[in-house]
mmCIF file of the N, C-alpha and C atoms, coordinates in Angstrom:
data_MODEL
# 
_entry.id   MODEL 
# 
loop_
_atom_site.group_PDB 
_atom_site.id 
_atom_site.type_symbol 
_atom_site.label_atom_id 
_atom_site.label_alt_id 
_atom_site.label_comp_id 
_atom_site.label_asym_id 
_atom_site.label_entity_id 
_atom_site.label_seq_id 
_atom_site.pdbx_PDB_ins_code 
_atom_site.Cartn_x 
_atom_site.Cartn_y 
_atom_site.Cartn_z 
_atom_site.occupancy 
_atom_site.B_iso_or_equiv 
_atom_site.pdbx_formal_charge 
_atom_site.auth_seq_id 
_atom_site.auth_comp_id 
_atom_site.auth_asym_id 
_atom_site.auth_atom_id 
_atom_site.pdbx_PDB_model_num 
ATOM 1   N N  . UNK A 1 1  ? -26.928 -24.998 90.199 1.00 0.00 ? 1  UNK A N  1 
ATOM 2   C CA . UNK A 1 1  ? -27.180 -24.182 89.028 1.00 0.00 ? 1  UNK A CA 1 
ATOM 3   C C  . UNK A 1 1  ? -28.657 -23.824 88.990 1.00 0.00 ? 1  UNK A C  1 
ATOM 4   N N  . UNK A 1 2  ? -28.940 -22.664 88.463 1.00 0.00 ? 2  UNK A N  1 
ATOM 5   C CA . UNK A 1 2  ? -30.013 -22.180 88.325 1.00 0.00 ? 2  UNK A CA 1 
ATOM 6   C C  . UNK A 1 2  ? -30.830 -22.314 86.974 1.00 0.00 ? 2  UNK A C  1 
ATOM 7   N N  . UNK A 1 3  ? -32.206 -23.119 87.364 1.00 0.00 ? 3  UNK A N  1 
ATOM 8   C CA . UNK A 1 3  ? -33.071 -23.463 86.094 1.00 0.00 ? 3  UNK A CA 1 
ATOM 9   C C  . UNK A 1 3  ? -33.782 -22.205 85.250 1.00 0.00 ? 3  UNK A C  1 
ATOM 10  N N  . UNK A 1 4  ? -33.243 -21.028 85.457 1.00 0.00 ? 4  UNK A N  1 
ATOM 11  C CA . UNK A 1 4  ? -33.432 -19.956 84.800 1.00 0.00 ? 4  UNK A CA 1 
ATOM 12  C C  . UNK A 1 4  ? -32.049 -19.616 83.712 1.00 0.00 ? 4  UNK A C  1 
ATOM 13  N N  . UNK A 1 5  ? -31.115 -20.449 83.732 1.00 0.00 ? 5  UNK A N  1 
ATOM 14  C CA . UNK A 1 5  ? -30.130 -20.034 82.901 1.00 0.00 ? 5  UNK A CA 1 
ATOM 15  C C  . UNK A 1 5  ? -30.065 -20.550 81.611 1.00 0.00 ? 5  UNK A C  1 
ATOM 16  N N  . UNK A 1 6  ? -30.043 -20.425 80.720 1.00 0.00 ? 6  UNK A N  1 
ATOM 17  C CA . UNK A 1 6  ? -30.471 -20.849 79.098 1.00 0.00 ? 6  UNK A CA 1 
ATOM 18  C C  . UNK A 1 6  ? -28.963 -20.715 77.972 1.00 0.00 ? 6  UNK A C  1 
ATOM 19  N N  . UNK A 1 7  ? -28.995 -21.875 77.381 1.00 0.00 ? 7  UNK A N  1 
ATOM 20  C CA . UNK A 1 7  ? -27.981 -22.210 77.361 1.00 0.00 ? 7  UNK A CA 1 
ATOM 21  C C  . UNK A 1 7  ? -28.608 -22.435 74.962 1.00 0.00 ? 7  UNK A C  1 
ATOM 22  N N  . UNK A 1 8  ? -28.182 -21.751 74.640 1.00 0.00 ? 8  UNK A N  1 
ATOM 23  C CA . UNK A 1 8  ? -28.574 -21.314 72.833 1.00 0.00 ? 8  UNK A CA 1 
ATOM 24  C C  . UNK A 1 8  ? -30.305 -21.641 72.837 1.00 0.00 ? 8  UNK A C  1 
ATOM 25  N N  . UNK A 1 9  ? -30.951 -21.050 74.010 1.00 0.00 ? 9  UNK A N  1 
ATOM 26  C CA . UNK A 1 9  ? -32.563 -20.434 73.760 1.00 0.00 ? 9  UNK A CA 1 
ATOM 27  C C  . UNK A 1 9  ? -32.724 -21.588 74.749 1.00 0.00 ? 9  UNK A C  1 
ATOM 28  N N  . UNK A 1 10 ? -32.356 -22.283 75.372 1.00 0.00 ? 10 UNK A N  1 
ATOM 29  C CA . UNK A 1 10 ? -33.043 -24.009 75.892 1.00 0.00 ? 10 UNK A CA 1 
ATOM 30  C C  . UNK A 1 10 ? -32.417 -23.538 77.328 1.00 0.00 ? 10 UNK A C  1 
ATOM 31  N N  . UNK A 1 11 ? -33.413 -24.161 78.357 1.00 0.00 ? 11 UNK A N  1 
ATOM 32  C CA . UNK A 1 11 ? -33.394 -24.278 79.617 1.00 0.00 ? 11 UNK A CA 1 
ATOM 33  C C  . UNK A 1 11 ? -32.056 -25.046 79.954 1.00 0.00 ? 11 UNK A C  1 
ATOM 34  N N  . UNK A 1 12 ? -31.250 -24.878 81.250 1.00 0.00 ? 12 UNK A N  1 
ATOM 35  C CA . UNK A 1 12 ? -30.577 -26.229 81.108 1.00 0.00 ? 12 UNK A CA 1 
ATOM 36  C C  . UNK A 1 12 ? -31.002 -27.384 80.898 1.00 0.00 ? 12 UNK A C  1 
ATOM 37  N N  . UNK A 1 13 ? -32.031 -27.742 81.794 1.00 0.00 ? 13 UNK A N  1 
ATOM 38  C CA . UNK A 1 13 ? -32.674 -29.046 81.520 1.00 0.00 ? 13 UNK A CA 1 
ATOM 39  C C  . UNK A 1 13 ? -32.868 -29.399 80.373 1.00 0.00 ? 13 UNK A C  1 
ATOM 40  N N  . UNK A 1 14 ? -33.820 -28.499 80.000 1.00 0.00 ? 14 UNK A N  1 
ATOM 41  C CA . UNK A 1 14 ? -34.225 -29.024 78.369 1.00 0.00 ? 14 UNK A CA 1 
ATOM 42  C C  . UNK A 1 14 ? -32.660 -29.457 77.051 1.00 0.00 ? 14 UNK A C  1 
ATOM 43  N N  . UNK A 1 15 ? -31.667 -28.220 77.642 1.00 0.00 ? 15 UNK A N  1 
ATOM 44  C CA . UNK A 1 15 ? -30.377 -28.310 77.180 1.00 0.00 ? 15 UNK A CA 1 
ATOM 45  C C  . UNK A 1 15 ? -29.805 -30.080 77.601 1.00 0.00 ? 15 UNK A C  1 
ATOM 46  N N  . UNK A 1 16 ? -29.649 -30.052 78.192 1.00 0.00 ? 16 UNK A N  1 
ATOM 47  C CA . UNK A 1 16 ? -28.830 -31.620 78.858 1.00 0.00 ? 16 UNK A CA 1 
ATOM 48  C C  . UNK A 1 16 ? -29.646 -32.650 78.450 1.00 0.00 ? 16 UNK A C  1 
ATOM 49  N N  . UNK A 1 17 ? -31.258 -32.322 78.364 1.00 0.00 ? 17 UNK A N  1 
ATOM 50  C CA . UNK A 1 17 ? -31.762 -34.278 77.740 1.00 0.00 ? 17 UNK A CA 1 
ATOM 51  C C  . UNK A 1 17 ? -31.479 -33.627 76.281 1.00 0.00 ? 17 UNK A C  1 
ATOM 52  N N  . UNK A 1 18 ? -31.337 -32.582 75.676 1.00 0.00 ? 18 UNK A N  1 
ATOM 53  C CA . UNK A 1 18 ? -31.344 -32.793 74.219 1.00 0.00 ? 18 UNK A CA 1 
ATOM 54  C C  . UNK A 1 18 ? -29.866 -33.408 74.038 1.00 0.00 ? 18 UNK A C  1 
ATOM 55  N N  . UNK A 1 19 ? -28.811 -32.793 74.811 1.00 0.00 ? 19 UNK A N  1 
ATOM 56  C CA . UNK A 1 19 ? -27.501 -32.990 74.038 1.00 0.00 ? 19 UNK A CA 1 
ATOM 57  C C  . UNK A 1 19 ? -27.198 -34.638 74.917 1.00 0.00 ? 19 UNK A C  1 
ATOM 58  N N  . UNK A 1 20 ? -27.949 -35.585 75.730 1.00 0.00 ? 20 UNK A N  1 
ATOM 59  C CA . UNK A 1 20 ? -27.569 -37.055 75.960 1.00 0.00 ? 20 UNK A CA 1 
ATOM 60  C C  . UNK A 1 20 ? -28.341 -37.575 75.273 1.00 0.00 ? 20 UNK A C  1 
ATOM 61  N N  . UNK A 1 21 ? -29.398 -37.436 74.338 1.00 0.00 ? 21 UNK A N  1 
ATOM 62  C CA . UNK A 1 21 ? -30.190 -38.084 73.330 1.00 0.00 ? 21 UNK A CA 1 
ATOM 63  C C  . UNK A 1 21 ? -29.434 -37.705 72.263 1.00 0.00 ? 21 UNK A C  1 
ATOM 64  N N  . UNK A 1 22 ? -28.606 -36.954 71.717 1.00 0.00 ? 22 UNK A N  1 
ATOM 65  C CA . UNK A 1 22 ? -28.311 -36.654 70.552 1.00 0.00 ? 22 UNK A CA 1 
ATOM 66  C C  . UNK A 1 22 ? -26.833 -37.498 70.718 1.00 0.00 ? 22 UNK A C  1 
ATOM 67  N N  . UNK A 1 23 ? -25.779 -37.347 72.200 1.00 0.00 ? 23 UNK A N  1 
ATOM 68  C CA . UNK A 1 23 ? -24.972 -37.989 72.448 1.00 0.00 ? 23 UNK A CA 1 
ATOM 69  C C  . UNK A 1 23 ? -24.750 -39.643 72.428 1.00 0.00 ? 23 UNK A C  1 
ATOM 70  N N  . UNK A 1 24 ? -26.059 -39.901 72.779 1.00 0.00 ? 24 UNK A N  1 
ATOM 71  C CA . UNK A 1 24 ? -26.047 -41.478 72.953 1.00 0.00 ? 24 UNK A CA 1 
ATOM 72  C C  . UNK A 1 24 ? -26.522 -41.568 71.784 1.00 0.00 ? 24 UNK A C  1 
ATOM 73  N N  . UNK A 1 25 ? -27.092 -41.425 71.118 1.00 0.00 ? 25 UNK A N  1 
ATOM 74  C CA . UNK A 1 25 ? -27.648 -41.594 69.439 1.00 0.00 ? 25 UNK A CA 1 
ATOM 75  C C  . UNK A 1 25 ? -26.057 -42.386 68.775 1.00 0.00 ? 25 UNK A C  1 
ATOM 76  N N  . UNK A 1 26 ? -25.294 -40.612 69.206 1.00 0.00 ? 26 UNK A N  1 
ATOM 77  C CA . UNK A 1 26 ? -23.698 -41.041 67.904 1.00 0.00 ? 26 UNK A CA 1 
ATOM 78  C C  . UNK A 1 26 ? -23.443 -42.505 68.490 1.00 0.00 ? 26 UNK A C  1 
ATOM 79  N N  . UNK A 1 27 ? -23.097 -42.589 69.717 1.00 0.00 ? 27 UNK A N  1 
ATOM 80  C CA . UNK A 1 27 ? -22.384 -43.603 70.642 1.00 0.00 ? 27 UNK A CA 1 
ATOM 81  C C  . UNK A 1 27 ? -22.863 -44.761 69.814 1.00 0.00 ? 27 UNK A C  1 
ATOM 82  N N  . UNK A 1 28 ? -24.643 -44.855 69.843 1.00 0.00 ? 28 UNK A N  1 
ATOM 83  C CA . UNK A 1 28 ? -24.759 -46.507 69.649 1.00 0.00 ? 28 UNK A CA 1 
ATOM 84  C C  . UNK A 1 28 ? -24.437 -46.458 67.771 1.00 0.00 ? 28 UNK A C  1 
ATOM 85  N N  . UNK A 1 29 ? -25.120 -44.983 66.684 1.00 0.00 ? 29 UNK A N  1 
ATOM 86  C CA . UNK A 1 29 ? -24.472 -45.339 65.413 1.00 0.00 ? 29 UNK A CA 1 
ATOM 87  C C  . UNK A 1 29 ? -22.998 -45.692 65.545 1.00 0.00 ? 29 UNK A C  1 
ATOM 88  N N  . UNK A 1 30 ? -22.518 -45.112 66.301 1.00 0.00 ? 30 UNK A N  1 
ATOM 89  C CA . UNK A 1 30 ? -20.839 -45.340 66.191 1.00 0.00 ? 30 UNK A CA 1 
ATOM 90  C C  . UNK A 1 30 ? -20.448 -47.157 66.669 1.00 0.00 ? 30 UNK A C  1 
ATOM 91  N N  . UNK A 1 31 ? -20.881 -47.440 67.903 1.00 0.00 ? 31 UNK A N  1 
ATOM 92  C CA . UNK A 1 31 ? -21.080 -48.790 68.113 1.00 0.00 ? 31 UNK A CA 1 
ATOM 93  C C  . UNK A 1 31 ? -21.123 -49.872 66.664 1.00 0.00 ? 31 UNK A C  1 
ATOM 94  N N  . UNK A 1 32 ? -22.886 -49.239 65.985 1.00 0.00 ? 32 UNK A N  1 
ATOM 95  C CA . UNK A 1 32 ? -23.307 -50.141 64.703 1.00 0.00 ? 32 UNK A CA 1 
ATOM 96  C C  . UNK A 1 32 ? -22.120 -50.223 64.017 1.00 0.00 ? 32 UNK A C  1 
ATOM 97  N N  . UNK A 1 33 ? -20.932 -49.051 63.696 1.00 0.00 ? 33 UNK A N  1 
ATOM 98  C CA . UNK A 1 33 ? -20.174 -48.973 62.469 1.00 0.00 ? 33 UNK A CA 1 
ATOM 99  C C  . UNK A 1 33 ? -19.104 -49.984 63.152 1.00 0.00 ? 33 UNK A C  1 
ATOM 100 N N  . UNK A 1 34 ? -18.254 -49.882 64.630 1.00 0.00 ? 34 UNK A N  1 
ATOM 101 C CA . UNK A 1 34 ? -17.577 -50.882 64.884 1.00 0.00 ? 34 UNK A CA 1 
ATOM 102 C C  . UNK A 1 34 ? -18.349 -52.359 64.505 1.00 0.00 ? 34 UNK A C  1 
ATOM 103 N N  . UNK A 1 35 ? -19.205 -52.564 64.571 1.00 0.00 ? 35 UNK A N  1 
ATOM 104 C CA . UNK A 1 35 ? -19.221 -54.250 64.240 1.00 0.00 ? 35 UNK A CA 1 
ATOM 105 C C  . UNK A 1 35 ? -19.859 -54.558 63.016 1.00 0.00 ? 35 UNK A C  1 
ATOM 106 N N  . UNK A 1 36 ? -20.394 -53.482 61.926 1.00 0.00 ? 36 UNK A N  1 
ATOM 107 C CA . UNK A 1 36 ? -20.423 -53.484 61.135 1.00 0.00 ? 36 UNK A CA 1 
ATOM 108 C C  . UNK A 1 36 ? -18.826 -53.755 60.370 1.00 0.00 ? 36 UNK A C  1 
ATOM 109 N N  . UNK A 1 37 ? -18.225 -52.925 60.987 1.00 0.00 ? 37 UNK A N  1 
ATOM 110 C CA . UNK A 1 37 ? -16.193 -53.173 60.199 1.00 0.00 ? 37 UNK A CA 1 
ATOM 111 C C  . UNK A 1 37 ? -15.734 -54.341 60.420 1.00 0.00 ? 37 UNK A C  1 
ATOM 112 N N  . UNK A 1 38 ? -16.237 -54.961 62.307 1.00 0.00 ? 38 UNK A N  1 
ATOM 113 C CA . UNK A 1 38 ? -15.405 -56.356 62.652 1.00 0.00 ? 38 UNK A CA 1 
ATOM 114 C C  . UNK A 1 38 ? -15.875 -57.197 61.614 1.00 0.00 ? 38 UNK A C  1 
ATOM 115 N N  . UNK A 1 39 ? -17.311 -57.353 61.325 1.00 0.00 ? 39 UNK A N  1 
ATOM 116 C CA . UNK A 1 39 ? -17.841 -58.264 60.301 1.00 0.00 ? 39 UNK A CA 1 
ATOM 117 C C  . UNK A 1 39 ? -17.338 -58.241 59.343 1.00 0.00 ? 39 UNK A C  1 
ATOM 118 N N  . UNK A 1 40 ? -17.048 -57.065 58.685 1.00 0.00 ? 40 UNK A N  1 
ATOM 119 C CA . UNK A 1 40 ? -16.490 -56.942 57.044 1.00 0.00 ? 40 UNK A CA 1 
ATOM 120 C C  . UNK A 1 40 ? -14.749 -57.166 57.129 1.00 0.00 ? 40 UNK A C  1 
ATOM 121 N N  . UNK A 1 41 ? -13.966 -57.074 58.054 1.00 0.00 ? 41 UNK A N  1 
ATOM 122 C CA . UNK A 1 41 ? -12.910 -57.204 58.024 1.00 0.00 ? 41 UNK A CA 1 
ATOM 123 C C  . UNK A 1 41 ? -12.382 -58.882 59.014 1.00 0.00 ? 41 UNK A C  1 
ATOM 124 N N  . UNK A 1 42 ? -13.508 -59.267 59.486 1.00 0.00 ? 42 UNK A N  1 
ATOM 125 C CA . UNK A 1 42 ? -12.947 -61.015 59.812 1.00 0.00 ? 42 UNK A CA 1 
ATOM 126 C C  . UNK A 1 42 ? -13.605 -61.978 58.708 1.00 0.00 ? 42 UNK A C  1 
ATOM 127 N N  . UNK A 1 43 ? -14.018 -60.910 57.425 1.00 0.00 ? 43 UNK A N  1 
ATOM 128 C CA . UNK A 1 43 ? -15.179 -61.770 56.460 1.00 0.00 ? 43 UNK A CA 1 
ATOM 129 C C  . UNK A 1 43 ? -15.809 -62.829 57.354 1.00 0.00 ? 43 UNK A C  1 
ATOM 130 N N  . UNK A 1 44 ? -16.986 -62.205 57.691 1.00 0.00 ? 44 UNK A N  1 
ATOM 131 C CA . UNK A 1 44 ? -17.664 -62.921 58.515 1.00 0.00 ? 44 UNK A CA 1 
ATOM 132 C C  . UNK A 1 44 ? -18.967 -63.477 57.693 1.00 0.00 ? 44 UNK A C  1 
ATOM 133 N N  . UNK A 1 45 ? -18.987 -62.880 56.413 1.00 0.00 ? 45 UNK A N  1 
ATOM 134 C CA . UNK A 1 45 ? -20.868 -63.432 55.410 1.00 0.00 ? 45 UNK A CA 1 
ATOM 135 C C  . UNK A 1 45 ? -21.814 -62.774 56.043 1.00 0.00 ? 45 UNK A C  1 
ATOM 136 N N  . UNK A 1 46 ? -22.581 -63.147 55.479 1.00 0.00 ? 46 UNK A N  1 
ATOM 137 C CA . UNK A 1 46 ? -24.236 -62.564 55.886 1.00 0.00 ? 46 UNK A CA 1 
ATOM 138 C C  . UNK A 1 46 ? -24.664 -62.728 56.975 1.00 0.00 ? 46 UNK A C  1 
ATOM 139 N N  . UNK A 1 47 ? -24.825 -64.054 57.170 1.00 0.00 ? 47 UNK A N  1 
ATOM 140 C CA . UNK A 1 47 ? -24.838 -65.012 58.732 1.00 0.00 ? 47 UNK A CA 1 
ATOM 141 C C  . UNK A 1 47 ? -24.015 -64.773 59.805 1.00 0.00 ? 47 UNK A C  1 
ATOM 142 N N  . UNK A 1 48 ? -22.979 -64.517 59.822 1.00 0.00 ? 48 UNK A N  1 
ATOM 143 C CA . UNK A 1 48 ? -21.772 -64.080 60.892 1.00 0.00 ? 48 UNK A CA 1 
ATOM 144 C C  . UNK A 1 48 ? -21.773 -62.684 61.174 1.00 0.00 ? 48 UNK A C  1 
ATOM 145 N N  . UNK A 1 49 ? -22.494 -61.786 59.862 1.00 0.00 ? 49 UNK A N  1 
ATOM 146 C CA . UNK A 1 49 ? -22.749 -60.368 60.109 1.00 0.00 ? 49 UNK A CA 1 
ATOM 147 C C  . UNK A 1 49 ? -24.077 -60.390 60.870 1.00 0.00 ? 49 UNK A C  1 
ATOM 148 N N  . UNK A 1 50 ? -25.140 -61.053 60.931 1.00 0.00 ? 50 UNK A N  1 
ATOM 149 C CA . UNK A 1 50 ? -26.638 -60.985 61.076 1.00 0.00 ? 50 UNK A CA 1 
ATOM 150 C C  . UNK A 1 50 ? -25.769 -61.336 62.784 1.00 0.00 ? 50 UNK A C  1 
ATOM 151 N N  . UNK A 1 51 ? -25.359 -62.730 62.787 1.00 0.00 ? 51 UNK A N  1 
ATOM 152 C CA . UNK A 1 51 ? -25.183 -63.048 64.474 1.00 0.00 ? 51 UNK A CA 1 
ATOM 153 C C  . UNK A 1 51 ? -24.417 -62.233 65.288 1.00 0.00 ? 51 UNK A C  1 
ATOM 154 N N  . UNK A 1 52 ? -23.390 -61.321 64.194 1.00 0.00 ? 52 UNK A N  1 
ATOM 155 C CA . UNK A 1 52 ? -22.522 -60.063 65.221 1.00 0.00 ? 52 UNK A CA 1 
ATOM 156 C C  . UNK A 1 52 ? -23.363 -59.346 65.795 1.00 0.00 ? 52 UNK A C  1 
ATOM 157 N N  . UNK A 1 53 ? -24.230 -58.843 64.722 1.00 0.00 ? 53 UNK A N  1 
ATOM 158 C CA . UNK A 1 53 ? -25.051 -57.876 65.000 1.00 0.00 ? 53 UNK A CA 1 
ATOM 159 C C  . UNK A 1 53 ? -26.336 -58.124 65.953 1.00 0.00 ? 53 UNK A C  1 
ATOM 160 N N  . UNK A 1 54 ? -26.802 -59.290 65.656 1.00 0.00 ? 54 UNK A N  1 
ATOM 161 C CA . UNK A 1 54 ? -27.920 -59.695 66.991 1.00 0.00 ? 54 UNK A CA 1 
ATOM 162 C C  . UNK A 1 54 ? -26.785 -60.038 68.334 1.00 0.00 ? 54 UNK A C  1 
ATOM 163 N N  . UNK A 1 55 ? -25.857 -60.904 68.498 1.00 0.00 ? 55 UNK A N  1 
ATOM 164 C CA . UNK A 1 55 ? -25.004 -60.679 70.129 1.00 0.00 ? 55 UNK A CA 1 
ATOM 165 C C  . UNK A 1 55 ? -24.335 -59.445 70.691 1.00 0.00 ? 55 UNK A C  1 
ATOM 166 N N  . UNK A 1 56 ? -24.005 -58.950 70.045 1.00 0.00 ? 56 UNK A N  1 
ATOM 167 C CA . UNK A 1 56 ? -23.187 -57.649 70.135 1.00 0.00 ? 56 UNK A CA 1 
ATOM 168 C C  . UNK A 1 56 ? -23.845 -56.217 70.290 1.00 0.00 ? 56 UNK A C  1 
ATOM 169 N N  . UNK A 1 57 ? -25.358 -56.268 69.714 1.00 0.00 ? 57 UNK A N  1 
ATOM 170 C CA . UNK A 1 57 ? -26.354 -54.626 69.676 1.00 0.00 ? 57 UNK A CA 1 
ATOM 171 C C  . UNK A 1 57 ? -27.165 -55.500 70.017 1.00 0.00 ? 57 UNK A C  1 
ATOM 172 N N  . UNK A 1 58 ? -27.627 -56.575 71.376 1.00 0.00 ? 58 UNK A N  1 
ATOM 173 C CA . UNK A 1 58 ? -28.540 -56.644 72.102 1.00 0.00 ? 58 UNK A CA 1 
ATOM 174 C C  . UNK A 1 58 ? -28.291 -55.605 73.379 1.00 0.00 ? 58 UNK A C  1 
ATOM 175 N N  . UNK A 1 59 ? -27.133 -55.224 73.782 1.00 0.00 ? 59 UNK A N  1 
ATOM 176 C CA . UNK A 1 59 ? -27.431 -54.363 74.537 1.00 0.00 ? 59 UNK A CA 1 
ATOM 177 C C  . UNK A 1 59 ? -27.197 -52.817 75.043 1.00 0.00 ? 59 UNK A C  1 
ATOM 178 N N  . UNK A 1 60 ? -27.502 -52.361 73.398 1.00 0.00 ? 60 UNK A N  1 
ATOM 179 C CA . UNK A 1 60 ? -28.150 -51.224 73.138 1.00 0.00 ? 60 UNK A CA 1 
ATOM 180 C C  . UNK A 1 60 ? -29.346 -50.921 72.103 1.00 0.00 ? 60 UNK A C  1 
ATOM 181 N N  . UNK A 1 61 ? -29.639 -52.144 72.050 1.00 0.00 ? 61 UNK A N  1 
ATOM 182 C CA . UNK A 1 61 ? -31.589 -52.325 71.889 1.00 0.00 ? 61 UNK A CA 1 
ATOM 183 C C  . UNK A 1 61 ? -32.486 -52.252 72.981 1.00 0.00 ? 61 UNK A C  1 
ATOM 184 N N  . UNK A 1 62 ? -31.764 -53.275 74.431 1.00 0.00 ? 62 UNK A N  1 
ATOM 185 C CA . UNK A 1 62 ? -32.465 -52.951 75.250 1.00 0.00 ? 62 UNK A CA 1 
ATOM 186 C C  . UNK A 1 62 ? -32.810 -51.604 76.080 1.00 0.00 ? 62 UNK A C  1 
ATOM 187 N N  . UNK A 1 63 ? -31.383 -50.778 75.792 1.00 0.00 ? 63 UNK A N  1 
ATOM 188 C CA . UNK A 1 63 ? -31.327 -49.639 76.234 1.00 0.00 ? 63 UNK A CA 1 
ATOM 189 C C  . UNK A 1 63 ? -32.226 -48.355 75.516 1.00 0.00 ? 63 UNK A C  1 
ATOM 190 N N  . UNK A 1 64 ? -32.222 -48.790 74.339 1.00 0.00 ? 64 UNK A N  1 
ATOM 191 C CA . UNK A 1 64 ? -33.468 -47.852 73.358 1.00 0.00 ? 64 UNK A CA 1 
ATOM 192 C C  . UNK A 1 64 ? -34.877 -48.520 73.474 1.00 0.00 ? 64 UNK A C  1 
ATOM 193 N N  . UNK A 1 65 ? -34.979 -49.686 73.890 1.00 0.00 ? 65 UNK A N  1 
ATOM 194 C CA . UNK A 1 65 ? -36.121 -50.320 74.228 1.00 0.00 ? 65 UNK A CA 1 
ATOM 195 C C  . UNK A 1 65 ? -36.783 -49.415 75.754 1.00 0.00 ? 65 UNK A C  1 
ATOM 196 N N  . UNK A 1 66 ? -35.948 -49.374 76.837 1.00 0.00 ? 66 UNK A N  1 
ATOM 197 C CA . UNK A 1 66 ? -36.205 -49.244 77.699 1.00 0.00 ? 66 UNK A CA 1 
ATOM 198 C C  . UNK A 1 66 ? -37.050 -47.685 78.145 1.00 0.00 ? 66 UNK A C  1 
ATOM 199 N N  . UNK A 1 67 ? -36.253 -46.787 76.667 1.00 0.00 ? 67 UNK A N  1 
ATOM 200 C CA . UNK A 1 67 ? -36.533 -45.292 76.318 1.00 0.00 ? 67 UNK A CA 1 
ATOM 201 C C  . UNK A 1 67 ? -37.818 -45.277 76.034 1.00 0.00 ? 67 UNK A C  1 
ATOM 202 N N  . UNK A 1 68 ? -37.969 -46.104 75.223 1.00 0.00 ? 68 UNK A N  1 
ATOM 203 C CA . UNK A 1 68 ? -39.401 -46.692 74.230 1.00 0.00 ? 68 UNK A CA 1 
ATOM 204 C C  . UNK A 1 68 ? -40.642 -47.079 75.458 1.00 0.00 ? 68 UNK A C  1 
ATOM 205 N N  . UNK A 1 69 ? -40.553 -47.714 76.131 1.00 0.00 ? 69 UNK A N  1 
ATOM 206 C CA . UNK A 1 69 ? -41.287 -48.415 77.261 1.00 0.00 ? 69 UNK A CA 1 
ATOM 207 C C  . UNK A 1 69 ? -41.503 -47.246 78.144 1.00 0.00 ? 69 UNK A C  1 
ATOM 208 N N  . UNK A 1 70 ? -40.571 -46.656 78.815 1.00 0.00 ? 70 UNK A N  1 
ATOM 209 C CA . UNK A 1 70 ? -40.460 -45.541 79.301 1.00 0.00 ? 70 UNK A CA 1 
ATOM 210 C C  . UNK A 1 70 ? -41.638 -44.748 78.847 1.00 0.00 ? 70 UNK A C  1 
ATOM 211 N N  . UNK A 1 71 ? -41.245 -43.867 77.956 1.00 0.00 ? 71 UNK A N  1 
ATOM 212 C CA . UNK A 1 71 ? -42.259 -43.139 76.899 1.00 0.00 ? 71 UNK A CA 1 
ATOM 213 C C  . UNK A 1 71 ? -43.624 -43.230 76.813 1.00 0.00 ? 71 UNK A C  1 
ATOM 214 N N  . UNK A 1 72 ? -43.827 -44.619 77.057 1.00 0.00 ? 72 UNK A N  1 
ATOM 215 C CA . UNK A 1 72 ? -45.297 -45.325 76.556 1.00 0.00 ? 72 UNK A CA 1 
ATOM 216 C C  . UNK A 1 72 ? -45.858 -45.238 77.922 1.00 0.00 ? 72 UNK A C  1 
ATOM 217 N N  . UNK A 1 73 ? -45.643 -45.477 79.520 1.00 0.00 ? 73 UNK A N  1 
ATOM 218 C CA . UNK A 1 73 ? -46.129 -45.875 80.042 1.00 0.00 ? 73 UNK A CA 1 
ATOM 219 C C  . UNK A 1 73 ? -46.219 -44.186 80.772 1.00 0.00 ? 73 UNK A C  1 
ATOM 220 N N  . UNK A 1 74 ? -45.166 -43.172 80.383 1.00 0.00 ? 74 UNK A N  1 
ATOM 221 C CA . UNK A 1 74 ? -45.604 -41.799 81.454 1.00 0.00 ? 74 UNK A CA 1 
ATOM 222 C C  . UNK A 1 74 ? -44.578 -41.909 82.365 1.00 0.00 ? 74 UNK A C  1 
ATOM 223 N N  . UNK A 1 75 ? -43.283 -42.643 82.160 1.00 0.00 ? 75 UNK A N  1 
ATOM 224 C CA . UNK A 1 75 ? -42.654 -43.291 83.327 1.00 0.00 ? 75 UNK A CA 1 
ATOM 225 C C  . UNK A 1 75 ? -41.334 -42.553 82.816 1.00 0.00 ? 75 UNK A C  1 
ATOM 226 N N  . UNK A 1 76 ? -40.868 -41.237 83.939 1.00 0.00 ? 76 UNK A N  1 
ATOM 227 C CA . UNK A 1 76 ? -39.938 -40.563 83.513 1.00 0.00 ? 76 UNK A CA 1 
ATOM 228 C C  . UNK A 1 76 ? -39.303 -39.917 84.770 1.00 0.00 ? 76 UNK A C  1 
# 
């Protein structure tokens, strides 16, 4: 494909990292809301919600971490 083709004013490129940053965004809110529900529907408390949520979205912290680090160092 040709990097001259523009896709609603945006390069492809520029097209494709906007719509997998906006894609993976829903993915991990959508993620939060599944274990946000498992918690509220195995009545899990505060504590059982806090530990879902720290075992379960460690690894898509590291993955937004890694964006983050990325970013900072020029490393793309």
């Amino acid at each position: 494909m040709n990097n001259d083709d523009f896709i609603l004013g945006l390069s492809f490129t520029e097209f494709e990292d906007l719509a997998l940053q906006i894609g993976l965004t829903g993915l991990i809110l959508f993620m939060m809301f599944i274990i946000w529900n498992l918690g509220k529907e195995s009545k899990a408390g505060r504590y059982g919600m806090l530990w879902m949520f720290l075992g379960l979205g460690v690894g898509f912290v590291g993955f937004v971490a890694k964006g983050i680090i990325q970013k900072l160092l020029g490393i793309e």
